[in-house]
C-alpha positions in Angstrom: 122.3 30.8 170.9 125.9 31.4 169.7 127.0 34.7 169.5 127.8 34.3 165.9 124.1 33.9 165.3 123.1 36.5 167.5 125.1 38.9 165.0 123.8 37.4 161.8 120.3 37.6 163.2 121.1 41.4 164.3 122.8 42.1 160.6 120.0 40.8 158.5 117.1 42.4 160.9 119.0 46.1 160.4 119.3 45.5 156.4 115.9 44.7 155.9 114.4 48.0 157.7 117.3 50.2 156.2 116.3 48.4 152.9 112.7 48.5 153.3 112.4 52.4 155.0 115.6 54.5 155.0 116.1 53.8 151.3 113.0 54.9 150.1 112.5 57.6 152.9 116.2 59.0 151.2 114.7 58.8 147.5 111.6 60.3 148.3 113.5 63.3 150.1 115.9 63.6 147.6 113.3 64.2 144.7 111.2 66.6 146.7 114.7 68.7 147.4 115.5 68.3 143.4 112.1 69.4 142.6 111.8 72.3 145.1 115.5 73.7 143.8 114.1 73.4 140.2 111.1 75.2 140.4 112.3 78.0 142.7 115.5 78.3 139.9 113.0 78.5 137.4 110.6 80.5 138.7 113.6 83.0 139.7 114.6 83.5 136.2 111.5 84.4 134.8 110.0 86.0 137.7 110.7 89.8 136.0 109.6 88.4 132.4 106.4 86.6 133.6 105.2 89.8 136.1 105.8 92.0 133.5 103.6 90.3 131.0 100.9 89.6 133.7 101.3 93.8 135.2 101.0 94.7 131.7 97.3 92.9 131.0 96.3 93.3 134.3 96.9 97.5 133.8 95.3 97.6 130.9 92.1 95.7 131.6 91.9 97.8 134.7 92.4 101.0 132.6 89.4 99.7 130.4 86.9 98.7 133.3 88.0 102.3 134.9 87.2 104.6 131.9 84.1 102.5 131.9 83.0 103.0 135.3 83.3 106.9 134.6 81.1 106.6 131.5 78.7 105.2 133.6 78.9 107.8 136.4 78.7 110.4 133.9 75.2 108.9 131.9 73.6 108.6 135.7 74.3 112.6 135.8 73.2 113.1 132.5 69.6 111.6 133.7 69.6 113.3 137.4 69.8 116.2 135.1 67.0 115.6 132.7 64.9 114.4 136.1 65.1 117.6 137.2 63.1 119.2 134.5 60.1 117.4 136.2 60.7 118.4 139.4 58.1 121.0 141.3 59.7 124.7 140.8 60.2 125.4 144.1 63.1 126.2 146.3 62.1 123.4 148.7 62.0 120.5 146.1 65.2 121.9 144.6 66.9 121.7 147.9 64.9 118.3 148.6 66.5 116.9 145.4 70.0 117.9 146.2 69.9 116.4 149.9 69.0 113.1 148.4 71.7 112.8 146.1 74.8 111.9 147.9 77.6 109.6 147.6 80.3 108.3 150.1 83.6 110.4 149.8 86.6 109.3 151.8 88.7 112.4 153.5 90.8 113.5 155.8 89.1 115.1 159.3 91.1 116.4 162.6 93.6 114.1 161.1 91.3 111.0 160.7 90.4 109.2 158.1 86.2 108.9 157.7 83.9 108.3 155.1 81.8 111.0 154.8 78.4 110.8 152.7 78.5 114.1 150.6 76.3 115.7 148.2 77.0 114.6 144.6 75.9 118.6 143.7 77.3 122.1 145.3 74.6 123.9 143.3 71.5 123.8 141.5 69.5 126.9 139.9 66.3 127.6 137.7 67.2 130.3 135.5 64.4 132.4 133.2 65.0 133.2 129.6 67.0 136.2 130.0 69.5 134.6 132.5 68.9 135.9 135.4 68.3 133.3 138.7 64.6 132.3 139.8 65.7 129.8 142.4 69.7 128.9 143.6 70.8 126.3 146.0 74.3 126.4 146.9 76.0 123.8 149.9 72.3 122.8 150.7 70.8 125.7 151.5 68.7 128.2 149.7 70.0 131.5 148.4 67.9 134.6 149.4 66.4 136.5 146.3 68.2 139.7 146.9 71.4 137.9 146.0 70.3 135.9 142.9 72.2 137.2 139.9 72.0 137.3 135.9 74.1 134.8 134.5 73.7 135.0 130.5 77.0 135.5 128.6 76.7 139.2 129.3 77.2 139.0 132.6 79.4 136.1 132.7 81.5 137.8 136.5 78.4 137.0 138.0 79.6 133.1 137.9 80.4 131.3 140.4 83.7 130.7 138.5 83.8 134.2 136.8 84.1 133.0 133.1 81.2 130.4 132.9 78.5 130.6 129.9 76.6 127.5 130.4 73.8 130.1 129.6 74.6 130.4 126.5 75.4 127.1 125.8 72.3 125.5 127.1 69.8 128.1 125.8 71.0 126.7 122.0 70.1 123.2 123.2 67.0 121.3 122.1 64.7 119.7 124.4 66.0 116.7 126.4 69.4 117.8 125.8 72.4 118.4 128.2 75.3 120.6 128.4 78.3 119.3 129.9 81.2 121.4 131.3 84.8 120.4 131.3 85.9 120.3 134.9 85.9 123.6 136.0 87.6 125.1 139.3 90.5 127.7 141.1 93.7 126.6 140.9 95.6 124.9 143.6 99.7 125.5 143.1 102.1 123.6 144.4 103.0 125.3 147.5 99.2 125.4 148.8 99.1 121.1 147.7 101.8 120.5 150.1 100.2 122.5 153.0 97.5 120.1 152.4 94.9 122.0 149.8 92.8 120.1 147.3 91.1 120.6 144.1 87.4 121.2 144.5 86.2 122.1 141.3 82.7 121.4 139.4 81.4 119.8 136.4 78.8 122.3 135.4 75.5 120.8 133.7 72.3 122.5 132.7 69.5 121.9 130.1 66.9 124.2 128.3 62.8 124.5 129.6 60.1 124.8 127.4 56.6 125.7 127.4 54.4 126.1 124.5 55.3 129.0 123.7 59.0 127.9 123.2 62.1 128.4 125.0 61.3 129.8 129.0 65.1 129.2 130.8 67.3 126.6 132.4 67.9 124.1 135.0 71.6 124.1 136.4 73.3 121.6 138.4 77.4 121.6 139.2 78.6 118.0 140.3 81.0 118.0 142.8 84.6 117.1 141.1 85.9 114.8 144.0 83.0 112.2 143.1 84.5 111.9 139.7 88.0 112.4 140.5 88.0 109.4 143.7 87.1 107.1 140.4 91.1 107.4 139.5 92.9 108.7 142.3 92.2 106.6 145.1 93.7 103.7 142.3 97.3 101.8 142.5 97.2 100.4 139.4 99.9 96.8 140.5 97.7 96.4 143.5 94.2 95.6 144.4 91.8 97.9 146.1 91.7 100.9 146.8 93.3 104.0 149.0 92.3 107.1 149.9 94.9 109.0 148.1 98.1 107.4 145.7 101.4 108.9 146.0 102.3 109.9 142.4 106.2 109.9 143.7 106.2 106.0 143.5 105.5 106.4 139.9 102.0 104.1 140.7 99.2 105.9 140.2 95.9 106.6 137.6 95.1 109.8 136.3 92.3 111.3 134.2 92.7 113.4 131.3 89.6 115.9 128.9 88.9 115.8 125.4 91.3 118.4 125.5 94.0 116.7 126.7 94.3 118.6 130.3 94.9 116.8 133.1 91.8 116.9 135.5 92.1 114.1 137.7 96.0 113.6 139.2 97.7 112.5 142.7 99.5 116.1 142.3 96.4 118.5 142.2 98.6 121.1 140.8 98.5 119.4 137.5 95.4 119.6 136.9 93.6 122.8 135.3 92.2 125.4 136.9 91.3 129.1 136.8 93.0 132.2 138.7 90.7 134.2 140.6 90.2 136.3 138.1 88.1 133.5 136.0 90.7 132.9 132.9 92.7 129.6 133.4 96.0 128.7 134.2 98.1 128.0 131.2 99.6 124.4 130.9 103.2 124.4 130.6 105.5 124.3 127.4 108.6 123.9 126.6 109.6 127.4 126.7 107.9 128.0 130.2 108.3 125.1 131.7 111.2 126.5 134.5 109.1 129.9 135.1 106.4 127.8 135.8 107.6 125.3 138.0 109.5 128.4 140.0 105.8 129.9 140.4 104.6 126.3 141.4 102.3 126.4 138.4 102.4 122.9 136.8 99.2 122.4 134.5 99.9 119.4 132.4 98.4 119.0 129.0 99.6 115.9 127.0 99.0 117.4 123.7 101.8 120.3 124.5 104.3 117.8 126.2 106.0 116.4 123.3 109.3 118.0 124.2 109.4 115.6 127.5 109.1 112.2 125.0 107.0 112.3 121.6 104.8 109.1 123.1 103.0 111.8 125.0 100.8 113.6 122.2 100.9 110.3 120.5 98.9 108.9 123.5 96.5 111.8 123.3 95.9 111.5 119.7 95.5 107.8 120.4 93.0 108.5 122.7 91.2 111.1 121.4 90.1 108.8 118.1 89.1 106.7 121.0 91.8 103.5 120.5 92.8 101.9 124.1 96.4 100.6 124.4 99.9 100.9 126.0 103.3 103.0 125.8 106.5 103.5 127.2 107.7 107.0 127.9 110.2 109.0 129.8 108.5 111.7 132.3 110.9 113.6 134.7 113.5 111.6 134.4 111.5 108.0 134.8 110.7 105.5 132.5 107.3 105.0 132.1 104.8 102.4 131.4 100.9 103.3 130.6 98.1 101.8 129.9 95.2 104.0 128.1 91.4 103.8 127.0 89.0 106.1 126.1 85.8 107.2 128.2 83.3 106.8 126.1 80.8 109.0 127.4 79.4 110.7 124.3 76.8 113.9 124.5 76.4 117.4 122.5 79.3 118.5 124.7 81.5 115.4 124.1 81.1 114.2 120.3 82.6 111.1 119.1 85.5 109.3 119.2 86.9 112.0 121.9 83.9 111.8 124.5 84.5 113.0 127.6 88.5 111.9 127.9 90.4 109.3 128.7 91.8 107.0 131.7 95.6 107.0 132.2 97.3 104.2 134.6 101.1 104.7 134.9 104.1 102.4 136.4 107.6 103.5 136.6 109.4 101.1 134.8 112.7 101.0 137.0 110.8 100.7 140.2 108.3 97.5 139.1 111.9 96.0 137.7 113.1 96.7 141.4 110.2 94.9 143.0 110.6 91.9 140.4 114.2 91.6 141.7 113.3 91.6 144.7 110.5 88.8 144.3 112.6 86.7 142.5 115.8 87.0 145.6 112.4 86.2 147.9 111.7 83.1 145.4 115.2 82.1 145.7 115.6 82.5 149.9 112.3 80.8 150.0 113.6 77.3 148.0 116.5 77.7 150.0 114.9 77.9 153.1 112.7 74.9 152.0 115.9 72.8 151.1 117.5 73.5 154.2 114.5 72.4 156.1 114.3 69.4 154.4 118.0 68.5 154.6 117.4 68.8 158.5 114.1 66.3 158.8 115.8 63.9 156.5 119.1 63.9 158.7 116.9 63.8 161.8 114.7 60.8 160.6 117.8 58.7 159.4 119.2 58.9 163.0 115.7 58.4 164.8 115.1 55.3 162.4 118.6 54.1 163.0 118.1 53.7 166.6 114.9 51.9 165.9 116.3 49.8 163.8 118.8 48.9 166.5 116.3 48.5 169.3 113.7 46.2 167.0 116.6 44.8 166.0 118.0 43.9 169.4 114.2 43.0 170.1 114.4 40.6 167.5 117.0 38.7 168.5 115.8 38.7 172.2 112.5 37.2 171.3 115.1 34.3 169.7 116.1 33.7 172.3 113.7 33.7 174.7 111.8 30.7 172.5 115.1 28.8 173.1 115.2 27.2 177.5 118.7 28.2 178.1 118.9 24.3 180.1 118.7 22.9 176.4 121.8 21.3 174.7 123.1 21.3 171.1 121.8 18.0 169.1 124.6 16.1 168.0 124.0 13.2 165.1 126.5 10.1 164.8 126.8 7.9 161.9 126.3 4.3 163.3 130.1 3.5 162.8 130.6 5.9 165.9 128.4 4.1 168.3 
């Protein structure tokens, strides 16, 4: 076979498989790239837009399902309460009840972090008709008579929190009724939360015993705050699960707030009221003693008096308290803020409509989320790239591989040629019968 053949055969074999498989391998490649660069542009630009929308709905659902879960937790201690009036009078089946009652709490131990399953009440008492203490349990174990006290509203020191008249207000109740404290508890300042001190107040419930003869005393309970407080605080409010303690400097966190508009659920336990140990409370801070306060590490927040920090504040109180849900933007130590509110609607003689028992607070500092979209949509951007380049590379890899392939079939091709033609045969020549 001539050598000019040879070529020709070589030429056409290389065009066809560039034709038939680089081509469309190139095309292919090239559309992927287009897309991936496309989306990722896309996706970068409205990456702040599109998680703020999402952060916004997903907060406020959350803030609704939350306040919801505490109305629920709330009408199951309502009925432990009103169970109790069945119970035997005795110190055992007091002290029986209260041992069965418990709930996981996550804390800290020896520097560990354990789940611990802990008593849902600190106390329980049968009181008779003119307040004084028949029967008193207090950390599980029974109190000894000579140190049962009177606690009607004359004797109100004789408290465990100095100042409490749930005597008084459950005596006046009728039959099947409860009484409902707020959140009750001594203070923890600021100095003694950063040495590692907690709130550990109470939620003090009773209701009224009758015989036929009428009215014969109460039945006490106190629920153990942290059961209600883990509700909120162990919440992020952009992220999913839970943890056993949100830090309220990331401007990230859900809070819980009274009828009243006190904080009694917070990261910082030194916003939320509490008593001296004296029995009167803390005041919140104002305006005007805002800086003597915070030099005294006293830091009681109550939204209604914090219109001098941004007027969306009371607003979200007032909001609340006629028992709307919603959203605003405020400014809180220097932050921009985003929250997301709703009402728990946990209604009783204690907690009338449209207040209940408070509301559910989820807060995100504005500039920080902005930060993390930024930084999701540079991550968006590295990752197209990153997918571009890695493209780029397989397509210039596969065009070199399928080059020499195309060569070598190529070369094949034209060997096979030539090994159907005996290199002993001649060319054919024809003549025209005037050259014989």
């Amino acid at each position: 076979m001539s050598e000019t053949t040879k070529g020709k055969q070589f030429f056409t074999a290389s065009k066809v498989f560039f034709l038939l498989i680089v081509i469309p391998l190139l095309l292919v490649a090239f559309l992927i790239t287009r897309g991936i660069f496309e989306l990722g542009d896309t996706a970068r630009k409205r990456a702040a837009v599109v998680l703020d929308e999402k952060l916004q709905d997903e907060v406020k659902l959350r803030a609704v399902n939350v306040a919801d879960e505490v109305a629920g937790f709330l009408r199951e201690r309502e009925r432990d309460m009103l169970i109790t009036t069945i119970l035997p009078t005795t110190d055992t089946a007091y002290k029986e009840f209260m041992n069965k009652n418990k709930q996981p709490l996550w804390v800290k131990e020896e520097g560990r972090i354990v789940k611990v399953l802990t008593p849902l009440y600190t106390e329980m008492s049968l009181v008779d008709k003119a307040g004084n203490e028949l029967i008193k349990i207090v950390g599980g174990e029974i109190v000894p008579k000579a140190r049962l006290l009177n606690v009607s509203v004359s004797d109100p020191a004789n408290t465990t929190y100095k100042s409490e008249d749930y005597f008084s207000k459950a005596k006046d109740l009728a039959k099947g009724d409860v009484y409902m404290s707020h959140v009750t508890g001594w203070y923890v300042n600021r100095s003694e939360f950063e040495k590692g001190k907690r709130f550990t107040g109470i939620i003090r419930m009773a209701t009224p015993l009758f015989d036929k003869d009428g009215f014969t005393g109460i039945i006490t309970l106190a629920l153990d705050v942290r059961h209600l407080a883990k509700i909120t605080d162990s919440i992020i409010p952009t992220r999913a699960g839970h943890v056993l303690e949100a830090d309220a400097s990331t401007g990230d966190y859900a809070y819980m707030v009274d009828n009243r508009g006190f904080i009694i659920s917070h990261p910082n336990d030194y916003h939320i009221a509490g008593l001296y140990m004296d029995g009167t409370p803390v005041p919140a801070v104002t305006e005007k003693t805002l800086d003597e306060m915070t030099k005294k590490g006293e830091g009681v927040l109550n939204l209604n008096l914090l219109g001098f920090m941004d007027s969306a504040l009371p607003e979200i109180a007032r909001d609340a308290a006629a028992g709307k849900s919603g959203s605003k933007t405020y400014k809180f130590a220097g932050h921009t803020k985003f929250v997301a509110y709703a009402p728990i609607e946990f209604f009783s003689r204690s907690y009338a409509e449209p207040a209940g028992f408070g509301w559910v607070g989820m807060g995100v500092d504005v500039e920080k989320f902005n930060e993390t979209a930024m930084k999701t949509s540079k991550n968006i951007e590295k990752e197209a790239t990153a997918w571009m380049t890695t493209i780029i590379i397989i397509i210039v890899a596969s065009v070199i591989i399928l080059f020499f392939i195309a060569v070598l079939l190529a070369r094949g091709v034209s060997r096979s040629i030539e090994a159907e033609v005996p290199p002993e045969s001649q060319e054919v020549h024809y003549y025209d019968d005037e050259d014989k």
